[in-house]
PyMOL Python script that loads the backbone (N, CA, C, O; Angstrom):
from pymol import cmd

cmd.read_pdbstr("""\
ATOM      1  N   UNK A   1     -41.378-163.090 -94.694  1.00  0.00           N
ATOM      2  CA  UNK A   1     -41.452-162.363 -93.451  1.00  0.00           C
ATOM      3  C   UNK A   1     -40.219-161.472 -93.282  1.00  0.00           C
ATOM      4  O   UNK A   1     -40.207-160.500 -92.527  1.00  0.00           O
ATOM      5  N   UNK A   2     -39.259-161.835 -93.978  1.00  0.00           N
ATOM      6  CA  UNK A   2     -37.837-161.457 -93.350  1.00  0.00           C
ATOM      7  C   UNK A   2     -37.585-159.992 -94.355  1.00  0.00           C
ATOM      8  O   UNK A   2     -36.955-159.006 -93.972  1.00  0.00           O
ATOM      9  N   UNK A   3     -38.185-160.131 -95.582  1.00  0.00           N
ATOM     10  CA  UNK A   3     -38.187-159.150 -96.800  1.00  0.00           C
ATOM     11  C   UNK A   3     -39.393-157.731 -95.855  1.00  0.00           C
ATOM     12  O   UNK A   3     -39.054-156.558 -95.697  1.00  0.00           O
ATOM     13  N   UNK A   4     -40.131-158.067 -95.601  1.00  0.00           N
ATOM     14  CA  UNK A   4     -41.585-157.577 -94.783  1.00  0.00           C
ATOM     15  C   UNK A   4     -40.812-156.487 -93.460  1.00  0.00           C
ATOM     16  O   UNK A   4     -40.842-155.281 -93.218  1.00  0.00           O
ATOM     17  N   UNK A   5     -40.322-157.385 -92.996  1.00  0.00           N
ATOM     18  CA  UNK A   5     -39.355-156.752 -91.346  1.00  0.00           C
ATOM     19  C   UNK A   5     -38.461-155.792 -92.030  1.00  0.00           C
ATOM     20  O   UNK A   5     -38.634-154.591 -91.824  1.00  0.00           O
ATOM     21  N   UNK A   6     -37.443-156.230 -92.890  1.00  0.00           N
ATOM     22  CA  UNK A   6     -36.455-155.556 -93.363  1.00  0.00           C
ATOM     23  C   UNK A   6     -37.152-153.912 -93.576  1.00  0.00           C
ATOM     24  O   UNK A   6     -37.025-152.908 -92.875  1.00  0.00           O
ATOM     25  N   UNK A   7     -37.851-154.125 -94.737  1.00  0.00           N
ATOM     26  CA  UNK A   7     -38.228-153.059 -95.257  1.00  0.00           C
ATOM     27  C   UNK A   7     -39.525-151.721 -94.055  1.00  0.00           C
ATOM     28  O   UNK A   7     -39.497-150.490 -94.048  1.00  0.00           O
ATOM     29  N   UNK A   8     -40.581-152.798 -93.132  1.00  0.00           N
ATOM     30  CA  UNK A   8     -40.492-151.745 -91.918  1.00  0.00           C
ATOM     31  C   UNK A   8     -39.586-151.000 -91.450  1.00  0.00           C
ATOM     32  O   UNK A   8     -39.696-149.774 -91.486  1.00  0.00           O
ATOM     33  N   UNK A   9     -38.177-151.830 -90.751  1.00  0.00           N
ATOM     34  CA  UNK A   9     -37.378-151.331 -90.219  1.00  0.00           C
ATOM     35  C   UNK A   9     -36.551-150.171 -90.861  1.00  0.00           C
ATOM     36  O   UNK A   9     -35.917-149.351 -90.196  1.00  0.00           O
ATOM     37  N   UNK A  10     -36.643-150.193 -92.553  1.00  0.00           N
ATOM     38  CA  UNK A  10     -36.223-149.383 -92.961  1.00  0.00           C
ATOM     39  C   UNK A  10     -37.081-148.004 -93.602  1.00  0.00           C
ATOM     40  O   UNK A  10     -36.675-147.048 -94.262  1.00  0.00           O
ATOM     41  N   UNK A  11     -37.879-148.215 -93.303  1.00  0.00           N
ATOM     42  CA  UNK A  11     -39.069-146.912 -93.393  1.00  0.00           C
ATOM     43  C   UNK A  11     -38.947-146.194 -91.978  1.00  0.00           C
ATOM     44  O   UNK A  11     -39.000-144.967 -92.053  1.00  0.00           O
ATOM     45  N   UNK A  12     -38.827-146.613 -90.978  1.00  0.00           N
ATOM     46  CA  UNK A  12     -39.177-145.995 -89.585  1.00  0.00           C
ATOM     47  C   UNK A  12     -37.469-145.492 -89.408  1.00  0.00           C
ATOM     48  O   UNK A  12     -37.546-144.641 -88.522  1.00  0.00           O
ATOM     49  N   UNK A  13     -35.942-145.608 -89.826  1.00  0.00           N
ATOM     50  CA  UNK A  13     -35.013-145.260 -90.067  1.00  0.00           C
ATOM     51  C   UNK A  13     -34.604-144.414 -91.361  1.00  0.00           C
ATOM     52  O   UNK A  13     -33.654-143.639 -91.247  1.00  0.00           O
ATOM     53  N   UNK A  14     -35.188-144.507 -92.438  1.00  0.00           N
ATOM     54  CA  UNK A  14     -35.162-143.516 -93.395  1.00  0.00           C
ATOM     55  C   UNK A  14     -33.595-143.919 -93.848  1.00  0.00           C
ATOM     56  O   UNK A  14     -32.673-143.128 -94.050  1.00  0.00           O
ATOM     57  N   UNK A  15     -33.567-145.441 -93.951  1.00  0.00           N
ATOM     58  CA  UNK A  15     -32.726-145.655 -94.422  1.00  0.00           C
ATOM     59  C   UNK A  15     -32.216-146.545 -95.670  1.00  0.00           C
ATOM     60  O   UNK A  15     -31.293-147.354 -95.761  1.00  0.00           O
ATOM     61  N   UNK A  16     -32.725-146.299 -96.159  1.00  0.00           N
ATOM     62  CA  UNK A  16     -33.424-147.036 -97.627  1.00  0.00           C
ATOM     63  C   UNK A  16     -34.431-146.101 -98.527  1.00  0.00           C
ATOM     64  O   UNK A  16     -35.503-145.794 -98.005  1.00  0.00           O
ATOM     65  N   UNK A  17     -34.198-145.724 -99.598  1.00  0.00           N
ATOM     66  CA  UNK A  17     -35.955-145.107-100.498  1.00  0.00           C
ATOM     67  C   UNK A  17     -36.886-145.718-100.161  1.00  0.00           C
ATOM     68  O   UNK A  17     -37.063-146.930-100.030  1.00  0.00           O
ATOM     69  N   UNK A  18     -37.879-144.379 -99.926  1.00  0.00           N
ATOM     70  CA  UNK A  18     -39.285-145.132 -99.259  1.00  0.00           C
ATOM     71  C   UNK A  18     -39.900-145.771-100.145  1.00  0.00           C
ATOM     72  O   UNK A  18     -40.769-146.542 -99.740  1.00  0.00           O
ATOM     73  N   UNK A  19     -39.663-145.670-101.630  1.00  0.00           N
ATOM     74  CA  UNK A  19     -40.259-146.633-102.752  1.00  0.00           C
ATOM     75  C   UNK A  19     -39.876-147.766-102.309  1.00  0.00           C
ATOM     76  O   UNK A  19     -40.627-148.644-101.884  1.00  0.00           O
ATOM     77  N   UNK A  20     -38.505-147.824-102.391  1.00  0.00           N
ATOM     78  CA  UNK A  20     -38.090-149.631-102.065  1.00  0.00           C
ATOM     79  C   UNK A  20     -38.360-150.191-101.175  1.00  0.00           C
ATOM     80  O   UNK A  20     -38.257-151.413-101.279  1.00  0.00           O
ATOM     81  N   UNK A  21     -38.800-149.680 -99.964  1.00  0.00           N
ATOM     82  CA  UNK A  21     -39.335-149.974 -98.846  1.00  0.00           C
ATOM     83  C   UNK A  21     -40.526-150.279 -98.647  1.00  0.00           C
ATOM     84  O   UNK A  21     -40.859-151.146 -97.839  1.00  0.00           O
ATOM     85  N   UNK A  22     -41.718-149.288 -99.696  1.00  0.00           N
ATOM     86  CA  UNK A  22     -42.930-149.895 -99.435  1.00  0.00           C
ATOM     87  C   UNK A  22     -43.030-150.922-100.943  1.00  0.00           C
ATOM     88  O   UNK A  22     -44.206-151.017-101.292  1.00  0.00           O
ATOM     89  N   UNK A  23     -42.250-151.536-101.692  1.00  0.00           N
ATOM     90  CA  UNK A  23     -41.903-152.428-102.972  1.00  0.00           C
ATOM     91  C   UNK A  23     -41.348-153.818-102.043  1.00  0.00           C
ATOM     92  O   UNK A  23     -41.209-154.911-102.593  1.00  0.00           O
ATOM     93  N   UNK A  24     -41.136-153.664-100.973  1.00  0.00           N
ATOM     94  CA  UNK A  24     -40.157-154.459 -99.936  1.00  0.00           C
ATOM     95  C   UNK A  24     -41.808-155.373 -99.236  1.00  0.00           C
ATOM     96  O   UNK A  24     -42.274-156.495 -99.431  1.00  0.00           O
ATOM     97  N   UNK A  25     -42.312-154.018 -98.277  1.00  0.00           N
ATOM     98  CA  UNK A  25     -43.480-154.445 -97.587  1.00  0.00           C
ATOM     99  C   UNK A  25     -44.718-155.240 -98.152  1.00  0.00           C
ATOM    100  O   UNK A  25     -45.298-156.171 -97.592  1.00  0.00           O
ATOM    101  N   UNK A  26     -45.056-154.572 -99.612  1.00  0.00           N
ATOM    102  CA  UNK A  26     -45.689-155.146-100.548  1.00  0.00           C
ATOM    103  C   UNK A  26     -45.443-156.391-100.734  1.00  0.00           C
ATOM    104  O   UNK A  26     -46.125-157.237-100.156  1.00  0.00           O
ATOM    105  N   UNK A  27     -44.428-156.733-101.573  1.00  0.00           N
ATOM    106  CA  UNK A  27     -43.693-158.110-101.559  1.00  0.00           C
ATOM    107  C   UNK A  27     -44.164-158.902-100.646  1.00  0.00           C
ATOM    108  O   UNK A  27     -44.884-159.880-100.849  1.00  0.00           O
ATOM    109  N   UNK A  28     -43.553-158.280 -99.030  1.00  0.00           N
ATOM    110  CA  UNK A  28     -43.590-159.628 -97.717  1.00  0.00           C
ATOM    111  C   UNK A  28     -44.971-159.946 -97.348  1.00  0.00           C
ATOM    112  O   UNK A  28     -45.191-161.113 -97.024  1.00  0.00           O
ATOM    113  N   UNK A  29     -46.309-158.789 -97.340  1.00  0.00           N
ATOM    114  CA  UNK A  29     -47.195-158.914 -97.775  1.00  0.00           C
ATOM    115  C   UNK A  29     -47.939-160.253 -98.452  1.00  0.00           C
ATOM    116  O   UNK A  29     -48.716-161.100 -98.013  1.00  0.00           O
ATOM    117  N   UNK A  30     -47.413-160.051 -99.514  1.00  0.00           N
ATOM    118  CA  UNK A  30     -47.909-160.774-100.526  1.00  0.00           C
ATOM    119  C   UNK A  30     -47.176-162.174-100.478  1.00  0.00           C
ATOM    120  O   UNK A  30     -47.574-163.129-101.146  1.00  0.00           O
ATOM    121  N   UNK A  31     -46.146-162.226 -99.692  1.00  0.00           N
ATOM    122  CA  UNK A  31     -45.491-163.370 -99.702  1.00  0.00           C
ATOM    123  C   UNK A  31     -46.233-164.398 -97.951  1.00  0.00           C
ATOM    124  O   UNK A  31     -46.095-165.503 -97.425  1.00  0.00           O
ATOM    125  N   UNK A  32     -46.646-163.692 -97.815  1.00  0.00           N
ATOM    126  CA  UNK A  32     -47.606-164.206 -96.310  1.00  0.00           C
ATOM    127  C   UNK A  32     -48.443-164.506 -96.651  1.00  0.00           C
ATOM    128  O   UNK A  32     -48.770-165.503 -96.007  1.00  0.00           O
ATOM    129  N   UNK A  33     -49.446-164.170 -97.677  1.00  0.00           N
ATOM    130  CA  UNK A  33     -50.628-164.405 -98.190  1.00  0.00           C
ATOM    131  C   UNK A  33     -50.479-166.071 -98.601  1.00  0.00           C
ATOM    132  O   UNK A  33     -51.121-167.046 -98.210  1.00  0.00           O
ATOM    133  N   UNK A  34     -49.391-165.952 -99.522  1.00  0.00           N
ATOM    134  CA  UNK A  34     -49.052-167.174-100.492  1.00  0.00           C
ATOM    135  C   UNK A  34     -49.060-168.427 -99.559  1.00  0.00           C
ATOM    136  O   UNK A  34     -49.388-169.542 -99.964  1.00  0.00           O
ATOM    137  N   UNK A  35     -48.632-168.130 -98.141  1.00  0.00           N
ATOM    138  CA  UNK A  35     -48.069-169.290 -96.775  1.00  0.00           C
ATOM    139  C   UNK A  35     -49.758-169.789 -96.903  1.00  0.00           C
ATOM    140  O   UNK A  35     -50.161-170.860 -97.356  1.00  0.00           O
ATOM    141  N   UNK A  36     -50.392-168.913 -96.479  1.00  0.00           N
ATOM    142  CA  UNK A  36     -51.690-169.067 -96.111  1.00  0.00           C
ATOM    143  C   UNK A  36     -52.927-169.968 -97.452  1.00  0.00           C
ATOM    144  O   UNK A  36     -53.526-171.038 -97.564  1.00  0.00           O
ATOM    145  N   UNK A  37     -52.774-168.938 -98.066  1.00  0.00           N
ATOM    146  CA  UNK A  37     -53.346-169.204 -99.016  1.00  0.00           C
ATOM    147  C   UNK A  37     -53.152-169.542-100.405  1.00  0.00           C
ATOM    148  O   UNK A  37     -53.279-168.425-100.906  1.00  0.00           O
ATOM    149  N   UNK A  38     -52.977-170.162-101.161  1.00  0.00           N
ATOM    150  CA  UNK A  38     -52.263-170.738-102.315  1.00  0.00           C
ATOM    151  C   UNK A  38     -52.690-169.969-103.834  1.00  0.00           C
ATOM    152  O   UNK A  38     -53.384-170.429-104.741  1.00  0.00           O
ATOM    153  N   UNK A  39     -52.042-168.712-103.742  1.00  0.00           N
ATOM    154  CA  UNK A  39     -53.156-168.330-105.233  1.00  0.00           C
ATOM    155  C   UNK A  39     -51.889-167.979-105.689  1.00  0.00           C
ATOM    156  O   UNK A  39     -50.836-167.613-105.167  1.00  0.00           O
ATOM    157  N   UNK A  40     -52.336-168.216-106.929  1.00  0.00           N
ATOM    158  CA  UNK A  40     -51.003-168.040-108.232  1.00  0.00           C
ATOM    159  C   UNK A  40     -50.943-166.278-108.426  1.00  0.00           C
ATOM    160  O   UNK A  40     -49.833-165.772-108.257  1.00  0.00           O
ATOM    161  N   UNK A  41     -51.743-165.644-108.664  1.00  0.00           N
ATOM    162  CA  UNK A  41     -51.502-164.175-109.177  1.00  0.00           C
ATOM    163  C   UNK A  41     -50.480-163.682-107.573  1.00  0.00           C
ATOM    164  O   UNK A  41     -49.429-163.052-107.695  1.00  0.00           O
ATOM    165  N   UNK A  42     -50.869-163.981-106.582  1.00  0.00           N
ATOM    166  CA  UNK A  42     -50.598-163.324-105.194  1.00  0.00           C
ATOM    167  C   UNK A  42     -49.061-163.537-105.623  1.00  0.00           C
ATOM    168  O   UNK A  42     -48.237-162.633-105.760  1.00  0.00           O
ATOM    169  N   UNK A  43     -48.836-164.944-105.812  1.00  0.00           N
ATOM    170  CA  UNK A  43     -47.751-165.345-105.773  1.00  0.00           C
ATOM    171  C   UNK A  43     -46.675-164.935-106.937  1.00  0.00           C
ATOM    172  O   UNK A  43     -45.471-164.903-106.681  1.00  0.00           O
ATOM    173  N   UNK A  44     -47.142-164.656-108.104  1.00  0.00           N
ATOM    174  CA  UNK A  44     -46.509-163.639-109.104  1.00  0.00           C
ATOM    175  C   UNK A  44     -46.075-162.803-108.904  1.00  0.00           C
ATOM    176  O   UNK A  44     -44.992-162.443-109.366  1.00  0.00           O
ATOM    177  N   UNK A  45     -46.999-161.995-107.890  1.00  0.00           N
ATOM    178  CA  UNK A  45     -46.774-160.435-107.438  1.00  0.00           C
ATOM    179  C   UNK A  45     -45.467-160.495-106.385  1.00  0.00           C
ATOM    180  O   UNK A  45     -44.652-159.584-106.242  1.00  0.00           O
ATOM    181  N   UNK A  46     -45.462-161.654-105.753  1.00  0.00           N
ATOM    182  CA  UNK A  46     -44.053-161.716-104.800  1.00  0.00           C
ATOM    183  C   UNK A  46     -43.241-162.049-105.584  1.00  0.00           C
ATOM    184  O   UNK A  46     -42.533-161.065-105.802  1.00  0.00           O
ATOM    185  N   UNK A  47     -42.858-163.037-106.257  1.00  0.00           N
ATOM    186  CA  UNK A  47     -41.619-163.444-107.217  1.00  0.00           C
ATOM    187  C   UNK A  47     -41.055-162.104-107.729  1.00  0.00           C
ATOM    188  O   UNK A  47     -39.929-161.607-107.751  1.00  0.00           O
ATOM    189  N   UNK A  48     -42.150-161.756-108.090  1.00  0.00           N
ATOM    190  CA  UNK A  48     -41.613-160.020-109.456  1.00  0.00           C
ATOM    191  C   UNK A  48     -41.261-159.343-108.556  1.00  0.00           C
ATOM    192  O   UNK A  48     -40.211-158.734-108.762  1.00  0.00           O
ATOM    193  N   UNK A  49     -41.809-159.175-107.454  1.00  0.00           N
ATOM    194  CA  UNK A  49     -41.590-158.035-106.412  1.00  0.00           C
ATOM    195  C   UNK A  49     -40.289-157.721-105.754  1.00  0.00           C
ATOM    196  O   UNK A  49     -39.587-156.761-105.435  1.00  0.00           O
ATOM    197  N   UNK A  50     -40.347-159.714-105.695  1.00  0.00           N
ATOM    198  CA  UNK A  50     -38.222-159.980-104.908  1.00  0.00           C
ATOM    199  C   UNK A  50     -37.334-159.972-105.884  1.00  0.00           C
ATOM    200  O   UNK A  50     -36.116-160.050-105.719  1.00  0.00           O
ATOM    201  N   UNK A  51     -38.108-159.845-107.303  1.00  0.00           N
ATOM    202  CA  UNK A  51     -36.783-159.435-108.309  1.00  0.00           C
ATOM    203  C   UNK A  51     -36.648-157.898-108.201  1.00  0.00           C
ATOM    204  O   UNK A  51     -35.544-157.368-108.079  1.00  0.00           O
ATOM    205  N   UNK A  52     -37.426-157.426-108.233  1.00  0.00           N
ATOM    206  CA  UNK A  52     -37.481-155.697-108.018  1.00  0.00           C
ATOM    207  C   UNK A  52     -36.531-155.530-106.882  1.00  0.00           C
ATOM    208  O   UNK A  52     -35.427-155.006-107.034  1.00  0.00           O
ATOM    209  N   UNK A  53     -36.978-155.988-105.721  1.00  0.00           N
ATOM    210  CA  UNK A  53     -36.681-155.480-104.569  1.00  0.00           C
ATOM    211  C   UNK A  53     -35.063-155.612-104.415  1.00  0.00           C
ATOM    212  O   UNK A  53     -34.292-154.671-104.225  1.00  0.00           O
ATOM    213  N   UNK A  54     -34.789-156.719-104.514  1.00  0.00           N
ATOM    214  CA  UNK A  54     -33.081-157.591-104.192  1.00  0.00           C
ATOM    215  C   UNK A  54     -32.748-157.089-105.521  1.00  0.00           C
ATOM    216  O   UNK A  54     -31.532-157.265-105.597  1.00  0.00           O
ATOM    217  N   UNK A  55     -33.132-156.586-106.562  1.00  0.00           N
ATOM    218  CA  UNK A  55     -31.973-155.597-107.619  1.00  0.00           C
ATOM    219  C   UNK A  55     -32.128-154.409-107.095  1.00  0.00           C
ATOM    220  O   UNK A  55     -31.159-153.768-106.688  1.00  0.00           O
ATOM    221  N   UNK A  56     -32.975-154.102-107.054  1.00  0.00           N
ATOM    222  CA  UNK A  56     -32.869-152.285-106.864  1.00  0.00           C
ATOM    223  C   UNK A  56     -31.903-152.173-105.163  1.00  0.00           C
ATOM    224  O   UNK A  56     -31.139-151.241-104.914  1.00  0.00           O
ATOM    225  N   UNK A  57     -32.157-153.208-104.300  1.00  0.00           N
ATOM    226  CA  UNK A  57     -31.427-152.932-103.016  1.00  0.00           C
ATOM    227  C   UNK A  57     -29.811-153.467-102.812  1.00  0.00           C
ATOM    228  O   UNK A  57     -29.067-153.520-101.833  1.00  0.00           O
ATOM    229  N   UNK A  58     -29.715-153.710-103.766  1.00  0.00           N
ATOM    230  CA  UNK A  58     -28.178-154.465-104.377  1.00  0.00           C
ATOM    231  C   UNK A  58     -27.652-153.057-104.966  1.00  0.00           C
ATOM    232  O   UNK A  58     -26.602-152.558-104.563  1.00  0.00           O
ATOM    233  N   UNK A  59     -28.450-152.468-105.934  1.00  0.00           N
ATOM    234  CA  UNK A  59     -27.987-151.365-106.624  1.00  0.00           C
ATOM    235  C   UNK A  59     -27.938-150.005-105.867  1.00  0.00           C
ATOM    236  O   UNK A  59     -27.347-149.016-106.300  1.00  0.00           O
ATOM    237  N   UNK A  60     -28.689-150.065-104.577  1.00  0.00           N
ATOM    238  CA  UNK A  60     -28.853-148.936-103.853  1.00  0.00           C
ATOM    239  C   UNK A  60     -27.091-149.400-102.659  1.00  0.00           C
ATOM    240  O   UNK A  60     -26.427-148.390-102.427  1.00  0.00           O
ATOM    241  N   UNK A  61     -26.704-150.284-102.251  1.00  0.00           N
ATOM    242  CA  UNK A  61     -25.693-150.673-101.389  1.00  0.00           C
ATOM    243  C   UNK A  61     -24.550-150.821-101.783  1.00  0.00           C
ATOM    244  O   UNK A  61     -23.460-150.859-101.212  1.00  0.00           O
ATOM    245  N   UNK A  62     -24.949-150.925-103.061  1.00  0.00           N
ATOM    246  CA  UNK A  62     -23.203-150.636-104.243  1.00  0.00           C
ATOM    247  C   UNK A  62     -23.199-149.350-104.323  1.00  0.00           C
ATOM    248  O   UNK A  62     -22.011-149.045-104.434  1.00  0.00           O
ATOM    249  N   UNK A  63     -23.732-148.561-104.331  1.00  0.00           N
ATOM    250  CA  UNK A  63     -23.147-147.297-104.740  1.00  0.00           C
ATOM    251  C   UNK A  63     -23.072-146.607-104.218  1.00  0.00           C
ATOM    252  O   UNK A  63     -23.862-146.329-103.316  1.00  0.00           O
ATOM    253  N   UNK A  64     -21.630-145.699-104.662  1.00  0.00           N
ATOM    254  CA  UNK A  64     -21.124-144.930-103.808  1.00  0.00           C
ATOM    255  C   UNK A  64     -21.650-143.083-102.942  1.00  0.00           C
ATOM    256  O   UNK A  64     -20.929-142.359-102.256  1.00  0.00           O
ATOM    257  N   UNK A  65     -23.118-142.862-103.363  1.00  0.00           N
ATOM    258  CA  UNK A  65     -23.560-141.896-103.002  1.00  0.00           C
ATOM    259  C   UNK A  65     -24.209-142.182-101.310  1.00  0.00           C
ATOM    260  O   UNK A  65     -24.497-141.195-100.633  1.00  0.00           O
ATOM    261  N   UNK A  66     -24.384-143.518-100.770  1.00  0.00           N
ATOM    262  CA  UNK A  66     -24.643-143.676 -99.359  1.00  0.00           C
ATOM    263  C   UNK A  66     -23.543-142.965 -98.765  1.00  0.00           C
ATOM    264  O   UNK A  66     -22.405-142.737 -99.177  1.00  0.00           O
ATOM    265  N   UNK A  67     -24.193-142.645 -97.614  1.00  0.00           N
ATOM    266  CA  UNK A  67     -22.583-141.669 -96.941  1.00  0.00           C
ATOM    267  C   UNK A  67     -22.086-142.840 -95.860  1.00  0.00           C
ATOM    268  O   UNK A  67     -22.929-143.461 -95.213  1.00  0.00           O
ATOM    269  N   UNK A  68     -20.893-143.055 -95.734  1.00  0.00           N
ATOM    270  CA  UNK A  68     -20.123-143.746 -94.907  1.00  0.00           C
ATOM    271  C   UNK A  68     -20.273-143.603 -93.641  1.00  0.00           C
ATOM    272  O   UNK A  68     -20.462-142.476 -93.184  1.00  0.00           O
ATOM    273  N   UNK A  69     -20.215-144.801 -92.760  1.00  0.00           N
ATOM    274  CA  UNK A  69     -20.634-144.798 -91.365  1.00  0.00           C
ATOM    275  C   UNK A  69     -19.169-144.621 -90.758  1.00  0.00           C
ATOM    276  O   UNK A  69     -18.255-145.411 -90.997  1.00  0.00           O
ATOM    277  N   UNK A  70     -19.069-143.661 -90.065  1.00  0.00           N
ATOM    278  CA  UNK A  70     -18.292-143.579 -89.098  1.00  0.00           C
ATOM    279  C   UNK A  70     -17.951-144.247 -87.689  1.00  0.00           C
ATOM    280  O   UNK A  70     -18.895-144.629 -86.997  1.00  0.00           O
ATOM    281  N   UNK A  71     -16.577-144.412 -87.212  1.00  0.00           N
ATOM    282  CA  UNK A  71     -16.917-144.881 -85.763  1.00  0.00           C
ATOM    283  C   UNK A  71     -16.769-143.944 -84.960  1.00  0.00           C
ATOM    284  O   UNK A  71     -15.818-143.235 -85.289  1.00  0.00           O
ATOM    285  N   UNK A  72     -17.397-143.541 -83.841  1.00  0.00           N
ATOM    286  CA  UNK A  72     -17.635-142.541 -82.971  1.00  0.00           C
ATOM    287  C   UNK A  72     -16.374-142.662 -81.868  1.00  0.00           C
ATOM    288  O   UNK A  72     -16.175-143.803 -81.450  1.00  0.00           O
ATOM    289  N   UNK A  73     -15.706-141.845 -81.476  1.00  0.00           N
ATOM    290  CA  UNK A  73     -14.429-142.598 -80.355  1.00  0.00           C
ATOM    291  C   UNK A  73     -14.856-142.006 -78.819  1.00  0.00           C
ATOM    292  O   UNK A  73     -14.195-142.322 -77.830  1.00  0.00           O
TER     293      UNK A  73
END
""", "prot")
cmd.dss("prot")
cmd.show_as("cartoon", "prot")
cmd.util.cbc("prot")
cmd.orient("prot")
């Protein structure tokens, strides 16, 4: 759920690649399904998905091309 929220919140802010974001939603998706319903492929598709997602969003927050937040005075 928390992978699912994240990645809304970051589509409607444009603050994150919208790939990783809908790779994010997909995931939480698929990771709700799994609560519900117990199927192995569903559940593949989330495992792979949160390896995708938590590398590529690790690799997007390390590097130094995000522009720096300022404090406003």
């Amino acid at each position: 759920m928390w992978i699912l929220l994240v990645s809304l919140a970051a589509l409607r802010t444009a603050a994150l690649p919208k790939v990783l974001n809908y790779i994010g939603a997909f995931s939480g998706v698929a990771g709700l399904i799994t609560v519900v319903l117990p199927l192995e492929p569903v559940g593949a598709i989330f495992g792979i998905g949160l390896i995708v997602w938590f590398t590529w969003l690790g690799t997007v927050l390390l590097s130094d091309s995000q522009p720096k937040p300022t404090r406003a005075l």
